[in-house]
PyMOL CGO cylinders between C-alpha atoms (Angstrom):
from pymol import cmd
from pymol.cgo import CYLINDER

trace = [
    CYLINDER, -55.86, -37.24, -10.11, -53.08, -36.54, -7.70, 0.3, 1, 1, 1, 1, 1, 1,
    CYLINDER, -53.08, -36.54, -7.70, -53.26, -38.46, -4.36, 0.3, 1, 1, 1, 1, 1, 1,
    CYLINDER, -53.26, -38.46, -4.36, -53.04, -37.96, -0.67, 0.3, 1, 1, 1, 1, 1, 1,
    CYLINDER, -53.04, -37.96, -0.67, -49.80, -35.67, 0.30, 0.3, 1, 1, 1, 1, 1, 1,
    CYLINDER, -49.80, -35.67, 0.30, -49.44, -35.14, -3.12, 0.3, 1, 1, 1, 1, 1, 1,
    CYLINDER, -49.44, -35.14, -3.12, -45.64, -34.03, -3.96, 0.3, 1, 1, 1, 1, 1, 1,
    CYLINDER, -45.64, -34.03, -3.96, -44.36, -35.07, -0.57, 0.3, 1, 1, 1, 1, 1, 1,
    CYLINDER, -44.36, -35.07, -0.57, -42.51, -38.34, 0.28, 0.3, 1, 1, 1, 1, 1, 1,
    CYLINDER, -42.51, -38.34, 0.28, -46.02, -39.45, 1.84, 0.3, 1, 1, 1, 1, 1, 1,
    CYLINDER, -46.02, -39.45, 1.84, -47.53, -39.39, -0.97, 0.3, 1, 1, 1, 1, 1, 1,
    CYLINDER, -47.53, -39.39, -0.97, -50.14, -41.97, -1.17, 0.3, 1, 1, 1, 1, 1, 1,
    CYLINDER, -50.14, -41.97, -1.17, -52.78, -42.73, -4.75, 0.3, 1, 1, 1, 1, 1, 1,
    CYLINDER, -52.78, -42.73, -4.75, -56.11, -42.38, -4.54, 0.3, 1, 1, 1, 1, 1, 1,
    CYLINDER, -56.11, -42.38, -4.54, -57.40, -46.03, -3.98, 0.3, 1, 1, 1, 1, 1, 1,
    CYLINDER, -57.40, -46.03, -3.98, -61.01, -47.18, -4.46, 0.3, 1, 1, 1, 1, 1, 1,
    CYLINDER, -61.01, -47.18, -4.46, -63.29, -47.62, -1.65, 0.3, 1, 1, 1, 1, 1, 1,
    CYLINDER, -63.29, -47.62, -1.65, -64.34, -51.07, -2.43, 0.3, 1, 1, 1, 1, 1, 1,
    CYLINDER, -64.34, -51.07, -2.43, -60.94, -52.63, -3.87, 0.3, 1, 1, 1, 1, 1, 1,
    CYLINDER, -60.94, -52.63, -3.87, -58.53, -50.34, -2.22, 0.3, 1, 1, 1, 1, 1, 1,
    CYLINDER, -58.53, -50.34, -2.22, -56.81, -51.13, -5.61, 0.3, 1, 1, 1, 1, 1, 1,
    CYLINDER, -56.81, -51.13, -5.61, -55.63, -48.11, -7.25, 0.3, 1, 1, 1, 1, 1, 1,
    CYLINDER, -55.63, -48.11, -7.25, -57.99, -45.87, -9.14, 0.3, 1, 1, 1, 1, 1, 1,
    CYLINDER, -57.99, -45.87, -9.14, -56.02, -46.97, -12.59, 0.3, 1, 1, 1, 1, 1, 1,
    CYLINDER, -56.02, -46.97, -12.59, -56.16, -50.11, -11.40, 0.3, 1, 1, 1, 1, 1, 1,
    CYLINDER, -56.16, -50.11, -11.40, -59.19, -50.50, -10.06, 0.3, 1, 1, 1, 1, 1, 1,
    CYLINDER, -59.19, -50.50, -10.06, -62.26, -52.46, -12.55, 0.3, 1, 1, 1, 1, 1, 1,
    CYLINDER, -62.26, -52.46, -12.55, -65.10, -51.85, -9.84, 0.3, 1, 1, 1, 1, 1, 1,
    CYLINDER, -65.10, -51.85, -9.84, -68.42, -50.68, -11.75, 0.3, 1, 1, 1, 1, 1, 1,
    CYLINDER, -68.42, -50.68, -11.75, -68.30, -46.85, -11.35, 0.3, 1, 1, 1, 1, 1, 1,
    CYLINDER, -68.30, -46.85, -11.35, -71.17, -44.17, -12.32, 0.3, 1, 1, 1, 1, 1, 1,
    CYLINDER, -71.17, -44.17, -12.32, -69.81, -41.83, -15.76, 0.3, 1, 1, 1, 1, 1, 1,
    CYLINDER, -69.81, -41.83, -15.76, -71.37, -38.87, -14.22, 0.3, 1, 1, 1, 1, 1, 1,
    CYLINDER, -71.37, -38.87, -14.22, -70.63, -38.79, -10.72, 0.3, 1, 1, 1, 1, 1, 1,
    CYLINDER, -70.63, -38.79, -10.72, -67.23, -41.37, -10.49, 0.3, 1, 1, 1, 1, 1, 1,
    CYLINDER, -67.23, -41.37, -10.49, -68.98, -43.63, -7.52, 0.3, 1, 1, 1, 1, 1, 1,
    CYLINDER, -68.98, -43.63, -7.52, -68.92, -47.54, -7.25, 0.3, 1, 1, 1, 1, 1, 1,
    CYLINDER, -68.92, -47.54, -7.25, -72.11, -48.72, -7.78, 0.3, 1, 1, 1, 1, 1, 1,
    CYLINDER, -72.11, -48.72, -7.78, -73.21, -52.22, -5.93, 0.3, 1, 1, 1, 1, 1, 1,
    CYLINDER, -73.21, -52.22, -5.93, -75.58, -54.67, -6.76, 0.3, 1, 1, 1, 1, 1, 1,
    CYLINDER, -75.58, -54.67, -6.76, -78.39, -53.19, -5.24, 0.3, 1, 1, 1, 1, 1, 1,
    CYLINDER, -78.39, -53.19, -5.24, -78.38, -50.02, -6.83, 0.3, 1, 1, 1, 1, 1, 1,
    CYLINDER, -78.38, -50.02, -6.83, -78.87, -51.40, -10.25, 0.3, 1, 1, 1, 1, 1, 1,
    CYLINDER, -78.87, -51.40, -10.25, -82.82, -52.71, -10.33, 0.3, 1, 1, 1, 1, 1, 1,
    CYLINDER, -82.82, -52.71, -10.33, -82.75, -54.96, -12.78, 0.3, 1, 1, 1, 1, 1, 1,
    CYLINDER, -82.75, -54.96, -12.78, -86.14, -55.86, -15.00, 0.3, 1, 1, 1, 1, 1, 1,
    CYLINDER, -86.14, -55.86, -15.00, -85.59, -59.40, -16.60, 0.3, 1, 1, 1, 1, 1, 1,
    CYLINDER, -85.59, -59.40, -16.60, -88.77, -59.72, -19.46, 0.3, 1, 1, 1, 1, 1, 1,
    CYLINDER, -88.77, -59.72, -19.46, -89.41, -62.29, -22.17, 0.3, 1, 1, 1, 1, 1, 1,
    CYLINDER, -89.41, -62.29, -22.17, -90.23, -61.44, -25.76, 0.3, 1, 1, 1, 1, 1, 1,
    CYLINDER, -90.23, -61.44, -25.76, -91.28, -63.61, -28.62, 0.3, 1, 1, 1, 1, 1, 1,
    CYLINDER, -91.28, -63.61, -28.62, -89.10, -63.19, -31.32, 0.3, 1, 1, 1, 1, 1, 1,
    CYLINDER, -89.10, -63.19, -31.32, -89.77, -65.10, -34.83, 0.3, 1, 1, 1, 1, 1, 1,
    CYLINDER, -89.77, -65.10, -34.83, -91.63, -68.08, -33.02, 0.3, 1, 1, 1, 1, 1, 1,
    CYLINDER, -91.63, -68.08, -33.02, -89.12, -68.25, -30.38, 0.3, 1, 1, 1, 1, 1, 1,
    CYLINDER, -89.12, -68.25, -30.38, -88.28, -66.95, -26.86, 0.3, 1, 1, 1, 1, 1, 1,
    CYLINDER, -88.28, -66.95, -26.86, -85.59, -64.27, -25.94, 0.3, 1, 1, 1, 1, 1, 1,
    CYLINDER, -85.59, -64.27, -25.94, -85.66, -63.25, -22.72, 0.3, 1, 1, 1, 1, 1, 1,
    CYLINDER, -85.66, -63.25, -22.72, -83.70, -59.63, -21.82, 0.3, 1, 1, 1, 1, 1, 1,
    CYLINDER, -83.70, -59.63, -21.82, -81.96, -58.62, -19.17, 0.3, 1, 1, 1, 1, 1, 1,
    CYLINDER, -81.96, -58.62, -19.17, -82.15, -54.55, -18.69, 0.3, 1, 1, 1, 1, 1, 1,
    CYLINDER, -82.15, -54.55, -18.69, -81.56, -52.33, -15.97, 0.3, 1, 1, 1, 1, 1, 1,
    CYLINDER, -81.56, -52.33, -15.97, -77.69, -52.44, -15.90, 0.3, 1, 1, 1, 1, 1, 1,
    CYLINDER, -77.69, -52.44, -15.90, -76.00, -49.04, -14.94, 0.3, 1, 1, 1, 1, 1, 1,
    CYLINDER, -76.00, -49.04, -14.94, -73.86, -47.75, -17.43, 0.3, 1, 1, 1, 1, 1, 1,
    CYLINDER, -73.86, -47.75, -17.43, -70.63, -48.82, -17.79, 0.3, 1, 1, 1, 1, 1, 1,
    CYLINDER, -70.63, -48.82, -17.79, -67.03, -47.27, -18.44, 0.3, 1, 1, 1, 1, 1, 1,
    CYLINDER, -67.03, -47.27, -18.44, -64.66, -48.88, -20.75, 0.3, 1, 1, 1, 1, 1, 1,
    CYLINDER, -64.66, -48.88, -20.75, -62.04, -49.79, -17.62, 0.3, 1, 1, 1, 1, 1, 1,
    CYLINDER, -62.04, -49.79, -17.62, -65.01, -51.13, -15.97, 0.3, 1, 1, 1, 1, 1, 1,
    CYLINDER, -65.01, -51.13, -15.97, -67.15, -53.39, -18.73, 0.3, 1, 1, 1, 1, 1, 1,
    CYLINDER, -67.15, -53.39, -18.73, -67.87, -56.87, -16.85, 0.3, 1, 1, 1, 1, 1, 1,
    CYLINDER, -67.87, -56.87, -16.85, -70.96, -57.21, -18.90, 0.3, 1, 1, 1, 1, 1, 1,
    CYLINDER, -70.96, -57.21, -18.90, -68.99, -59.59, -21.18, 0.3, 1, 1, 1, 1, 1, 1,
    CYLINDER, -68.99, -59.59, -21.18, -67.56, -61.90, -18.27, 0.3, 1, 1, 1, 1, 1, 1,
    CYLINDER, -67.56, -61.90, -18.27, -71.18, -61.81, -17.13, 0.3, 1, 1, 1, 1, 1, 1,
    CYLINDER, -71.18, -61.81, -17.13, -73.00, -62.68, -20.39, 0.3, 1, 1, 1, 1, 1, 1,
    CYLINDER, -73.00, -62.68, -20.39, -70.36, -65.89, -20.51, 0.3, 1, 1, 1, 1, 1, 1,
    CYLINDER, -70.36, -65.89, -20.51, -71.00, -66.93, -16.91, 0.3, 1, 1, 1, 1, 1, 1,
    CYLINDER, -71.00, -66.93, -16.91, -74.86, -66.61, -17.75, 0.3, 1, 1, 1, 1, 1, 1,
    CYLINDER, -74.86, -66.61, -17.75, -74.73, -68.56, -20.80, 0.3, 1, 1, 1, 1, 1, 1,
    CYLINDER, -74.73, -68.56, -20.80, -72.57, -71.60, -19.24, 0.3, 1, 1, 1, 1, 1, 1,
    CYLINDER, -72.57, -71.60, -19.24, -75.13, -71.37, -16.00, 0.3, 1, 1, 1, 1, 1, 1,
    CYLINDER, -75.13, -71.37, -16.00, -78.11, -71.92, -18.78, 0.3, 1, 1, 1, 1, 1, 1,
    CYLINDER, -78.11, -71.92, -18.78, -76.69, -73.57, -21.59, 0.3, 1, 1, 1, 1, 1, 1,
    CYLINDER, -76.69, -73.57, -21.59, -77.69, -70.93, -23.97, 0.3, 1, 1, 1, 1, 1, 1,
    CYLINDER, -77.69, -70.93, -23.97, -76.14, -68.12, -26.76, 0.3, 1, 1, 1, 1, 1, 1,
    CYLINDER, -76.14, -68.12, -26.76, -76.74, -64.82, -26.14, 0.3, 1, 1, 1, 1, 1, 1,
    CYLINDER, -76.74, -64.82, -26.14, -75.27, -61.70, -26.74, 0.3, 1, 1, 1, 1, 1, 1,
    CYLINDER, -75.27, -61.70, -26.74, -75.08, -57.48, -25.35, 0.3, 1, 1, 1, 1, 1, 1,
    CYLINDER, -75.08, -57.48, -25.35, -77.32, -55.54, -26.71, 0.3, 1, 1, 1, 1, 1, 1,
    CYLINDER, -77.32, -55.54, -26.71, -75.94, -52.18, -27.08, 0.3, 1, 1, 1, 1, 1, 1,
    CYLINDER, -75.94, -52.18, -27.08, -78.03, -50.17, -29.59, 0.3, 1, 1, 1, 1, 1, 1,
    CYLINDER, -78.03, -50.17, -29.59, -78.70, -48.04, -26.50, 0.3, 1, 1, 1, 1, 1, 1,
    CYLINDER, -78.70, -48.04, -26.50, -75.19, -47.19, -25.07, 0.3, 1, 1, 1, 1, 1, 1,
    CYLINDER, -75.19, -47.19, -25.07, -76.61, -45.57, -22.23, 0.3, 1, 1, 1, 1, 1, 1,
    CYLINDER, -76.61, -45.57, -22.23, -78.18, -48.72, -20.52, 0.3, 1, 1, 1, 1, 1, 1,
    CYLINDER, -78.18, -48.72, -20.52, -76.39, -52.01, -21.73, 0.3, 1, 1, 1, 1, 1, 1,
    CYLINDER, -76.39, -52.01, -21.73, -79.13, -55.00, -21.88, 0.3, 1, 1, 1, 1, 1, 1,
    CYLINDER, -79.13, -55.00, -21.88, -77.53, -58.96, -21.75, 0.3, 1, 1, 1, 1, 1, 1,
    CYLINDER, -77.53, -58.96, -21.75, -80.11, -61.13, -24.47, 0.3, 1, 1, 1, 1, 1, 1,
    CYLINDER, -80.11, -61.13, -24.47, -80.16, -64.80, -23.92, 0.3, 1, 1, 1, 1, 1, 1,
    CYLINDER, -80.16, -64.80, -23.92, -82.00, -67.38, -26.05, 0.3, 1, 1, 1, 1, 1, 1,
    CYLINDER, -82.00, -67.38, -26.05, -84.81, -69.34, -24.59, 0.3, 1, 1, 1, 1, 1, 1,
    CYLINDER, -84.81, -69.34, -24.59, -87.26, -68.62, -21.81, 0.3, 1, 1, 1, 1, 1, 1,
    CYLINDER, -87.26, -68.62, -21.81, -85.12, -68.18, -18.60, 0.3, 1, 1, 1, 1, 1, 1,
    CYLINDER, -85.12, -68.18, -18.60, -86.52, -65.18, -16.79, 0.3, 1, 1, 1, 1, 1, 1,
    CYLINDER, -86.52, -65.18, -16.79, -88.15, -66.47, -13.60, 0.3, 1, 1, 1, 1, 1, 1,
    CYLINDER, -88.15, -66.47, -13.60, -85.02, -68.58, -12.93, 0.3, 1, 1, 1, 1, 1, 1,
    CYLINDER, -85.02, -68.58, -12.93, -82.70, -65.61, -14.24, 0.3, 1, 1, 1, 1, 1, 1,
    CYLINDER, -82.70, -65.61, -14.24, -84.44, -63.36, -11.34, 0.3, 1, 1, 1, 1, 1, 1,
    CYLINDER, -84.44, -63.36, -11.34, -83.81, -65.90, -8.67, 0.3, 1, 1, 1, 1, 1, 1,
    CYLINDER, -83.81, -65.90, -8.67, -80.15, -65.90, -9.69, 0.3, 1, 1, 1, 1, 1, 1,
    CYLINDER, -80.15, -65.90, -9.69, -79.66, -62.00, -9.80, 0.3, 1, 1, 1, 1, 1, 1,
    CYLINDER, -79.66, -62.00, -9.80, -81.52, -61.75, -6.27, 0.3, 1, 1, 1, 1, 1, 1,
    CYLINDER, -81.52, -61.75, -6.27, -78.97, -64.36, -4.50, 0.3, 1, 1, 1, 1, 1, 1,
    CYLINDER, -78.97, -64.36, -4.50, -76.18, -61.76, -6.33, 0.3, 1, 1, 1, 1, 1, 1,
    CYLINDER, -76.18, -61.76, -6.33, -77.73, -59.02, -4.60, 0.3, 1, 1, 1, 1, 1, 1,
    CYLINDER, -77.73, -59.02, -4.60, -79.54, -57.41, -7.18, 0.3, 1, 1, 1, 1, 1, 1,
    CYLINDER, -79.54, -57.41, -7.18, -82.91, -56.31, -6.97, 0.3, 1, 1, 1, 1, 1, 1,
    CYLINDER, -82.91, -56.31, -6.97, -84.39, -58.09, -10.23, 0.3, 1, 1, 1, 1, 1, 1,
    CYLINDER, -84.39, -58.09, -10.23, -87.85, -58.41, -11.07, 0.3, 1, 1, 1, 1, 1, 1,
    CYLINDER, -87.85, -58.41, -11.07, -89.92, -60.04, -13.72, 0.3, 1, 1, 1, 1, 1, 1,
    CYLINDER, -89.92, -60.04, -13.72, -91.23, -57.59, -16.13, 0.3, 1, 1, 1, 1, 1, 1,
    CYLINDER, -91.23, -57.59, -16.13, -94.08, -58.26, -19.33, 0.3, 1, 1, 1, 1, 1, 1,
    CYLINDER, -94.08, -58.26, -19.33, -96.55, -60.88, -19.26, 0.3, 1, 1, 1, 1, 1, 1,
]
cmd.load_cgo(trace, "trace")
C-alpha cells in the first residue's frame, strides 16, 4: 500500500488510526474482510461453562477473527491463566471465531474482568 504523496519527497506511510505505528508495523486487532481496527466493544463476548468428563471448562467465545500480524489471543490466554491460576488453551477447530478454554468454573468472575476491559461479555448456558 503506497502512502500519502506517494513518490514525492513528502512521502509519508500509511499509519494506523489507533497506534499511528506503521501499517507493517502496526499489531492492532484488524477485521480480514474490511482492514478496520476493531475495539473492545465491538467484539460481544459470551463466556459459558460446560461439564466436561466430571469437570468444569468454562469457554470464552465471541472473539473477532484474527490476522496472523495481529494474534494477541496467546498473550491473552497467558495473562488469563496467571489472573486465575488455571491451564487452558485456544481452541481453534473453528478458524473463523477463535474461543480461549480455561479449566475450572470461572465465568461469572471472567465476565466482570472482560467488562472492566471494555468488552461487552455476558454469561451464556445455565
Amino acid at each position: 500500500m503506497s502512502g500519502l504523496f506517494a513518490g514525492t519527497p513528502l512521502e509519508q506511510p500509511v499509519t494506523c488510526e489507533r497506534c499511528s505505528k506503521p501499517h507493517p508495523q502496526c499489531t492492532c486487532p484488524r477485521d480480514q474482510r474490511t482492514g478496520k481496527v476493531l475495539d473492545p466493544r465491538d467484539q460481544a463476548l459470551r463466556i459459558r461453562r460446560e461439564q466436561r468428563r466430571g469437570k468444569f471448562t468454562t469457554v470464552v467465545a465471541g472473539f473477532a477473527p484474527r490476522s496472523a500480524r495481529s494474534d494477541d489471543l496467546p498473550a491473552m490466554l497467558k495473562q488469563l491463566k496467571a489472573k486465575f491460576a488455571t491451564g487452558g488453551t485456544i481452541d481453534t477447530s473453528n478458524a473463523d471465531a477463535p474461543a480461549l478454554e480455561l479449566q475450572g468454573d470461572h465465568r461469572d468472575r471472567l465476565v466482570e474482568y472482560f467488562k472492566s476491559l471494555g468488552y461487552p461479555a455476558k454469561p451464556a448456558g445455565g
